[in-house]
C-alpha positions as CSV (number, residue, x, y, z in Angstrom):
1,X,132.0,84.8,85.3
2,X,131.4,80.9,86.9
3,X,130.1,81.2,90.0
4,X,129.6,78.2,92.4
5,X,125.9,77.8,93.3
6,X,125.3,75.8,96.5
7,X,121.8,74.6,97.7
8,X,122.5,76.5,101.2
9,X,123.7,79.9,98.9
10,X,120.9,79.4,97.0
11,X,118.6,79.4,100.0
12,X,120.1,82.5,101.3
13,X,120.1,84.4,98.3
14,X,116.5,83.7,97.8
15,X,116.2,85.4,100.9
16,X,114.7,82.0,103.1
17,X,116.2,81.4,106.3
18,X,116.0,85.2,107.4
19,X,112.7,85.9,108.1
20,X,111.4,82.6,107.7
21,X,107.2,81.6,108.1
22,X,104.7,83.6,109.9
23,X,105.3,83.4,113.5
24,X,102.7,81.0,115.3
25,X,100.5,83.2,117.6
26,X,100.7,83.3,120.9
27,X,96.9,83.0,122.6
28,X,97.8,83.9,125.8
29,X,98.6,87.4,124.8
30,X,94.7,87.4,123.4
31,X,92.3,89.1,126.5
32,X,90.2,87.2,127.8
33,X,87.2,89.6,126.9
34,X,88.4,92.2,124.2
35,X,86.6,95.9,124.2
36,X,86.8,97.9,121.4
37,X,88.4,100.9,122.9
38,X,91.1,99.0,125.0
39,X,92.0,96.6,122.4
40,X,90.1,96.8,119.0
41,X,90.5,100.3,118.5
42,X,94.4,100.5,118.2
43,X,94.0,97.5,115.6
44,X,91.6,99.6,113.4
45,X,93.8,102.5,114.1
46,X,96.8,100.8,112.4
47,X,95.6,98.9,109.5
48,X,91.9,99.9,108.6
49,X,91.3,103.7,109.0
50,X,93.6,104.4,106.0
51,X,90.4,103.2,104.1
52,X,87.8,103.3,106.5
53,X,87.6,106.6,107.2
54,X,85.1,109.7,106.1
55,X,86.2,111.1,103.2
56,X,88.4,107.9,101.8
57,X,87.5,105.2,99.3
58,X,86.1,102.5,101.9
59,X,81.8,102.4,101.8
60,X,82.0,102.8,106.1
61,X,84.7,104.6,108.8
62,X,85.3,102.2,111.8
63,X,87.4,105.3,113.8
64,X,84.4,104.9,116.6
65,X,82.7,102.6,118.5
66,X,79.5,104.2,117.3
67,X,80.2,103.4,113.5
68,X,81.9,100.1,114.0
69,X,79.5,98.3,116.0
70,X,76.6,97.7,113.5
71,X,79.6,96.3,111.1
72,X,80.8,93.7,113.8
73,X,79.5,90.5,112.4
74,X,81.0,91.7,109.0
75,X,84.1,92.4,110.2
76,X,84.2,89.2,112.0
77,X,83.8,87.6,109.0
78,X,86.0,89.6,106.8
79,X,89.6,89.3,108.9
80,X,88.8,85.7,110.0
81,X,88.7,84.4,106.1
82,X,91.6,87.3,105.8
83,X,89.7,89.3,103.0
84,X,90.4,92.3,105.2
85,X,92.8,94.0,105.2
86,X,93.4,93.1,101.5
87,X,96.7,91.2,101.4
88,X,96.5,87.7,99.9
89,X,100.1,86.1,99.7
90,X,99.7,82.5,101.2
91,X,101.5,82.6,104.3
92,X,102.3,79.0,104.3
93,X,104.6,79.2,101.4
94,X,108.0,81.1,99.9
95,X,108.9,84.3,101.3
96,X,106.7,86.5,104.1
97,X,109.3,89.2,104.8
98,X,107.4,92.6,102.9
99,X,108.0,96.6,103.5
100,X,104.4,97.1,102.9
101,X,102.6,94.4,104.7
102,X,99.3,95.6,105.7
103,X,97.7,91.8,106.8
104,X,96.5,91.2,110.5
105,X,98.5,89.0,112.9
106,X,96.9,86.1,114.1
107,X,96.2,87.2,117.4
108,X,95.3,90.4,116.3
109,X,92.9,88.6,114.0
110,X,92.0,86.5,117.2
111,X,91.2,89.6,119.5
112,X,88.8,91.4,116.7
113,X,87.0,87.7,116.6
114,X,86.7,87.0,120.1
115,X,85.8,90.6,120.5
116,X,82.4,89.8,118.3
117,X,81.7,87.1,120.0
118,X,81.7,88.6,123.2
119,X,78.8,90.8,121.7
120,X,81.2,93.7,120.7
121,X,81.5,95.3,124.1
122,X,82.5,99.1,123.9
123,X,84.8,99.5,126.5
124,X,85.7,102.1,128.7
125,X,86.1,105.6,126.9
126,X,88.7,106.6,128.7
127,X,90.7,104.2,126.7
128,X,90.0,104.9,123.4
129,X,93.5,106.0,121.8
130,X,93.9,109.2,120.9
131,X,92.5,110.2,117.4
132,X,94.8,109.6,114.8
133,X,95.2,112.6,112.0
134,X,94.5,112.0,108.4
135,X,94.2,114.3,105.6
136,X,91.5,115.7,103.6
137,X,90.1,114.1,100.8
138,X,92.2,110.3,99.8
139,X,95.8,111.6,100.7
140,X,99.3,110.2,99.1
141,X,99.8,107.1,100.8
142,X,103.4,107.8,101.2
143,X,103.1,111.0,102.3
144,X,103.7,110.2,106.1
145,X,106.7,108.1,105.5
146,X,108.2,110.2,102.6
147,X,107.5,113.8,104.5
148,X,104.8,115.3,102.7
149,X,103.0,115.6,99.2
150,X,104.8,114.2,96.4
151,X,107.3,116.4,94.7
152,X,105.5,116.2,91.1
153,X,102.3,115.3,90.2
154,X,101.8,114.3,86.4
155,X,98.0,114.2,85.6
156,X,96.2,112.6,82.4
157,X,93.8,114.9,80.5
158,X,90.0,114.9,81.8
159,X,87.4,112.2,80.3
160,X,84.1,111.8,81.0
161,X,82.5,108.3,81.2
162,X,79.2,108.2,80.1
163,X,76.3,106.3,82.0
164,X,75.6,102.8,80.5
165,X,78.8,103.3,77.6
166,X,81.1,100.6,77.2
167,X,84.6,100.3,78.7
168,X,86.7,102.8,77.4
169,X,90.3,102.8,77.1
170,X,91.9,106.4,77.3
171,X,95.4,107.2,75.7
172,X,96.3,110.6,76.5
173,X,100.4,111.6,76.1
174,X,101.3,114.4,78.3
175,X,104.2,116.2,79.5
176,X,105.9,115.1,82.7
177,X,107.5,118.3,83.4
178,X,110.9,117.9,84.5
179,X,113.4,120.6,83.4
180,X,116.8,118.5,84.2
181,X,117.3,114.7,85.3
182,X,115.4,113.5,88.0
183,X,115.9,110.2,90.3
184,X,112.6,108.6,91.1
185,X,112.4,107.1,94.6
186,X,108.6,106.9,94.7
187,X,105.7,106.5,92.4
188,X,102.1,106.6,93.4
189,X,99.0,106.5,91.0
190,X,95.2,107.5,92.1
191,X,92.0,108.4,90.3
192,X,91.8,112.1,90.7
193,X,88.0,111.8,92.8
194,X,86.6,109.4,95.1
195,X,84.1,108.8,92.2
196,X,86.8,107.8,90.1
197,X,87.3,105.2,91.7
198,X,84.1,103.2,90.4
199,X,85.1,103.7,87.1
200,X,89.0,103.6,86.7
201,X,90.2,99.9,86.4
202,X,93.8,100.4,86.0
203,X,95.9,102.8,84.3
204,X,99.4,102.1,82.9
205,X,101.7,105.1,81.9
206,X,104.8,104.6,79.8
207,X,107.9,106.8,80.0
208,X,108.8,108.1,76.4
209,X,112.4,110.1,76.6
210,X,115.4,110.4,74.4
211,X,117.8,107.6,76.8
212,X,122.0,107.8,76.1
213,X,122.3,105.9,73.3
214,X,119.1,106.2,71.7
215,X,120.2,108.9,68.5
216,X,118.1,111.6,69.3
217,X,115.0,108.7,68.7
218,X,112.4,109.5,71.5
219,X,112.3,105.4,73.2
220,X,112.3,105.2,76.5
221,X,112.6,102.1,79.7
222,X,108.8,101.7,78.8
223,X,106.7,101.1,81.5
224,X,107.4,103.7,84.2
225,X,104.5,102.6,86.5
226,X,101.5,100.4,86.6
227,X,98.3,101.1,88.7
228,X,95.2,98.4,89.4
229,X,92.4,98.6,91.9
230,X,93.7,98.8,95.2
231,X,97.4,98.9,94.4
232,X,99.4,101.1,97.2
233,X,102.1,102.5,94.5
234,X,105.8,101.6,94.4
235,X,108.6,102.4,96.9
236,X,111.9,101.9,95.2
237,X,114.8,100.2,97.7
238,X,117.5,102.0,99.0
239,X,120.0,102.9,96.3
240,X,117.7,102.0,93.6
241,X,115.6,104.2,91.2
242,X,113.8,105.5,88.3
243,X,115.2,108.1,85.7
244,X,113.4,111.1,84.3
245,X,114.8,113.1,81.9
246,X,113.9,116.5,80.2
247,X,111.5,116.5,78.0
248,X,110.1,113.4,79.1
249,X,106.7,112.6,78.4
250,X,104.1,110.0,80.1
251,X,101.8,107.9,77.4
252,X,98.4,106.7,79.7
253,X,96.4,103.8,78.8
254,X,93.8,104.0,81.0
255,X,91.0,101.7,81.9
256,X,87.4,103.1,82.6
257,X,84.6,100.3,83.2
258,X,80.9,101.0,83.1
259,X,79.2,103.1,85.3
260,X,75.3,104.1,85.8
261,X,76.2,107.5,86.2
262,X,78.5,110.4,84.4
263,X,81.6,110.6,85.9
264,X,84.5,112.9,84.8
265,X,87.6,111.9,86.4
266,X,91.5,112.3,85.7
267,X,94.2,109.9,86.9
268,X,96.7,111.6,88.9
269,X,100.5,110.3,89.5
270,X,102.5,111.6,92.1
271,X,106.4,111.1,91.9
272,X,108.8,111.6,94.6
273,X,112.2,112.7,94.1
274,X,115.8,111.3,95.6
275,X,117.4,114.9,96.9
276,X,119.2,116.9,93.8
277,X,122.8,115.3,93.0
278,X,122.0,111.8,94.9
279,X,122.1,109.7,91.6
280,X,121.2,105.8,92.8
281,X,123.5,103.2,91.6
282,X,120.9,100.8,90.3
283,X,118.0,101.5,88.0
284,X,114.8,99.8,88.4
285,X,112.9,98.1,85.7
286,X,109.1,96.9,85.4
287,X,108.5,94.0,83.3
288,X,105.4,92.1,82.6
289,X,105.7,88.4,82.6
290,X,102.8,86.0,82.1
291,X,100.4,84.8,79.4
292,X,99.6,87.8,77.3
293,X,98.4,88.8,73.7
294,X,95.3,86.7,71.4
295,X,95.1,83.3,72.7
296,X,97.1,83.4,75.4
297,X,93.7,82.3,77.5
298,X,91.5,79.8,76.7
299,X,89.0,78.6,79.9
300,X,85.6,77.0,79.0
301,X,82.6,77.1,80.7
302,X,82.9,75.5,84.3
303,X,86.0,74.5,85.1
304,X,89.4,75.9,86.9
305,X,92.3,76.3,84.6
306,X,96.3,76.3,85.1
307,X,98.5,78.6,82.1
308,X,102.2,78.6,82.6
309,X,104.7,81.1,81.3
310,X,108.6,81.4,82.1
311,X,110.9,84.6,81.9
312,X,114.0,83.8,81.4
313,X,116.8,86.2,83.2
314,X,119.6,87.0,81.0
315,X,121.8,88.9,83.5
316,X,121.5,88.1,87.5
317,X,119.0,90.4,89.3
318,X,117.4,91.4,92.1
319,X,113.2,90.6,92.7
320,X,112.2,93.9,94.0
321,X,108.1,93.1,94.1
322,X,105.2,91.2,92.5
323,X,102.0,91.5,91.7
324,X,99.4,89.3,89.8
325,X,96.8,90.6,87.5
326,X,94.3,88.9,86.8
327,X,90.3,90.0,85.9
328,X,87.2,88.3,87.9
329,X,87.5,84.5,86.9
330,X,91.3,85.3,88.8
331,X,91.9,82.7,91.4
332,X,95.6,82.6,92.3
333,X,99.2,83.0,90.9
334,X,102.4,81.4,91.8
335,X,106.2,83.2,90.8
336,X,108.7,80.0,91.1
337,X,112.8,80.5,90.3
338,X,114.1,77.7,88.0
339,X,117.5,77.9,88.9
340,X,120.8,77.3,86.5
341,X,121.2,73.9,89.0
342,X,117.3,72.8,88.0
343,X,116.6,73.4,91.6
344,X,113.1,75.4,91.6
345,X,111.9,77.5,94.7
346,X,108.9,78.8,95.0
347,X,108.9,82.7,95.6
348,X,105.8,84.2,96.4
349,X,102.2,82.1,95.8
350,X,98.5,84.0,96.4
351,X,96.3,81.7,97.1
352,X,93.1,84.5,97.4
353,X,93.2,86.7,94.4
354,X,90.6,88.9,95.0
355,X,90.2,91.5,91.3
356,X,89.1,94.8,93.5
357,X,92.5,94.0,94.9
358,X,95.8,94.4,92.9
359,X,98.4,94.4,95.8
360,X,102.2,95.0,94.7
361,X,104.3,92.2,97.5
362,X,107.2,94.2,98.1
363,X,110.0,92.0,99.5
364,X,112.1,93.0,102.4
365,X,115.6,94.5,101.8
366,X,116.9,91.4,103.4
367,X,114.9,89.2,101.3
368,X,114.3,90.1,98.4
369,X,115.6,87.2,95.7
370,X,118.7,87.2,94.0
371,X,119.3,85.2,91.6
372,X,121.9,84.3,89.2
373,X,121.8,85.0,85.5
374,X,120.2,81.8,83.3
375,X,117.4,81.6,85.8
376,X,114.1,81.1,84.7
377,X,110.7,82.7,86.4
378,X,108.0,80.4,86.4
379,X,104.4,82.4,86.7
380,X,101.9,79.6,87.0
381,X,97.6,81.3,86.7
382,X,94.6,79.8,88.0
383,X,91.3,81.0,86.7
384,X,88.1,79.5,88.2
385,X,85.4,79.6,85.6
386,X,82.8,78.0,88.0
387,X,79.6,79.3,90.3
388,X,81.9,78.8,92.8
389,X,83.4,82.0,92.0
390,X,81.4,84.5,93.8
391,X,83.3,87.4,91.3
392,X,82.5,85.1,88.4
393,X,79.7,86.8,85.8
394,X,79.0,83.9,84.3
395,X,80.0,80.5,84.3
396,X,78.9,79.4,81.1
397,X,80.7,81.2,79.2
398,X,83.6,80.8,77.4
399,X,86.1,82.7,78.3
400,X,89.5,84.2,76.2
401,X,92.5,86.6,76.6
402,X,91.5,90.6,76.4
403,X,91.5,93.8,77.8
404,X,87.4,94.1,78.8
405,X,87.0,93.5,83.2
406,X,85.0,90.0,81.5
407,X,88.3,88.8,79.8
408,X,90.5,87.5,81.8
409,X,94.3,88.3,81.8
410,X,97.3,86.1,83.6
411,X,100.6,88.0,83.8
412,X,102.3,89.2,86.8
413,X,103.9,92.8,87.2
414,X,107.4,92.4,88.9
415,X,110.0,95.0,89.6
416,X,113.7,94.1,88.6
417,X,117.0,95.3,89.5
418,X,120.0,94.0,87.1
419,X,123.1,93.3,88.4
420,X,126.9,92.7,87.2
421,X,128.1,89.0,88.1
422,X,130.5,90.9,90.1
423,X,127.4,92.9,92.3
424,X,125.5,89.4,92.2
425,X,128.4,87.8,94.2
426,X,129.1,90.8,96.6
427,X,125.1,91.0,96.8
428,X,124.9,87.1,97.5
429,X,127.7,87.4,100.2
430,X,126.3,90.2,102.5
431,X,123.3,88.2,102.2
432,X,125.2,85.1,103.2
433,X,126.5,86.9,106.6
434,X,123.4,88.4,107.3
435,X,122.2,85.3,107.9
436,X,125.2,84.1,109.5
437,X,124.6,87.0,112.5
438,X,121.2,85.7,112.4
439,X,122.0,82.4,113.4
440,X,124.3,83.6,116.1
């Protein structure tokens, strides 16, 4: 099917022109002389105590005046350069509308700063919001938005990382326990202790099942879910999902890095199910695209390096998310679309890759990209192999594609939807009034 692709259709399917660039901030809403439990608190409250918190994954809680203030400076320092909270998409740049973004506004950035400078005052307690309830232990970060505990939780078998041993990859193939087909609306992925989390790197897990088609052949979609340092998990959109079928089993490839103590861990997965008999129409898909395999890096001692890869798209789809992986030399990573008209748009660029960081951008249901079938994905990495890389082990080195934390990798992980030329151009059209009734 030929379908006409304007400049203005492209710019609305790409999802520009709805939610457009950050908003500017407005000072005047900043007080004149912030207190912590008036104005500072509520931030904290909203976008740090998921981490900083007794119990969770962060090295200090900031739920009190009494445990933030010694921190002030730091924090200061932190949310001014944006490295807290960890979200790292350049905001100057391709699309900013996300379901899951955790970043600071600019005058909330502005009130935590000029709170600092005003030497951290505590406020008056009667002002303090009201504690805010968190569970034991790390808690599912979906659990408050998806009602509770995940429905199914799929764990790898148990290994033990000895002090001083080298990184260790751990390929365990378990059951995933589903007795009839399941719809997947959620997938998050955790180490199963707080000390796992100084040892577990990332861990990918492939779906192996016997799929229509496949002549009683166990295959499978392949990668069913991919977890890094710091990822949240993956929310699928509305109408959109992940199959499980009987039988089914998960294959782990699991990173553990090098630790100075023993530490016995399992990596825990929890799924979330779509209600029994609500079957989504579209299937989600998780593809790697970047430089992988033997050569696919090649950055000598002291200097900052550019690869390229492309990805073509042989049916039109929808850009559900993306997420750059990279190791510590990582220093940003760019998604462009090369459209069928040679027109390329950037998508999504960060500018701050930080490798304790592996943030999944979910886009907006409004702006997610769709594009056409014959477009290309551009994923452009930049590794910095200089002292100017705080992260960086050592610069003098040279530096080549592998799996090891001082390897580097360049590929991005980004979530697909396919679509019919027919669902493209209905897709492309709501899109198109949506935007219409925003103008209005």
């Amino acid at each position: 099917m030929r379908t006409t692709f304007s400049r203005r259709l492209a710019v609305c399917a790409l999802g520009f022109g709805i939610g457009g660039l950050a908003p500017g901030v407005a000072y005047a809403e900043v007080p004149a002389t912030p207190t912590f439990s008036k104005h500072v608190a509520p931030i904290f409250q909203e976008r740090c105590e998921t981490c900083h918190r007794p119990g969770s994954i962060a090295p200090m809680s900031l739920r009190t005046f009494e445990e933030s203030r010694p921190w002030a400076r730091s924090i200061k320092t932190r949310v001014e350069t944006r490295q807290m909270p960890p979200w790292h998409i350049d905001k100057t740049v391709g699309i900013q509308e996300f379901k899951n973004d955790r970043s600071l506004s600019d005058e909330q950035i502005a009130t935590i700063v000029k709170w600092v400078e005003a030497g951290a005052p505590p406020g008056d307690a009667r002002d303090m919001p009201r504690p805010k309830t968190w569970p034991d232990g790390q808690g599912w970060n979906y659990a408050a938005r998806l009602g509770g505990a995940p429905d199914l939780i799929v764990r790898s078998t148990p290994w033990t990382q000895k002090a001083g041993a080298n990184d260790t990859w751990w390929k365990p193939v378990v059951d995933a326990g589903v007795t009839e087909p399941r719809w997947v609306r959620a997938i998050e992925v955790r180490p199963g202790t707080l000390k796992g989390h100084k040892i577990t790197h990332h861990a990918n897990s492939d779906l192996i099942q016997i799929e229509p088609g496949d002549q009683g052949q166990p295959a499978g979609p392949g990668r069913f879910m991919e977890w890094a340092v710091g990822k949240e998990g993956e929310l699928m959109r509305p109408n959109s999902g992940k199959l499980l079928l009987p039988g089914s089993r998960i294959a782990w490839d699991i990173h553990y890095s090098a630790s100075n103590e023993d530490i016995t861990d399992v990596v825990e997965m929890g799924i979330y199910f779509y209600p029994k008999g609500q079957e989504p129409k579209y299937r989600q898909h998780l593809l790697r695209m970047g430089n992988t395999g033997e050569g696919a890096i090649d950055l000598p001692p002291n200097t900052i390096k550019a690869t390229e890869s492309f990805y073509p798209l042989r049916q039109a789809s929808r850009i559900e998310s993306f997420q750059p992986h990279m190791h510590l030399r990582g220093k940003a990573m760019s998604m462009e679309a090369i459209l069928p008209t040679g027109q390329t748009v950037i998508l999504s660029h960060v500018d701050n890759f930080t490798f304790n960081w592996h943030n999944a951008y979910v886009y907006a249901d409004h702006a997610a990209p769709l594009l056409p079938k014959g477009t290309v994905l551009k994923i452009t990495a930049w590794h910095d192999n200089t002292v100017a890389n705080k992260a960086n082990p050592d610069p003098n080195l040279w530096v080549g594609y592998g799996d090891r934390t001082v390897d580097e990798m360049g590929h991005a992980w980004v979530n697909v939807t396919y679509l019919t030329d027919e669902e493209y151009v209905a897709e492309v059209e709501t899109r198109r009034a949506q935007l219409a009734r925003g103008t209005q």
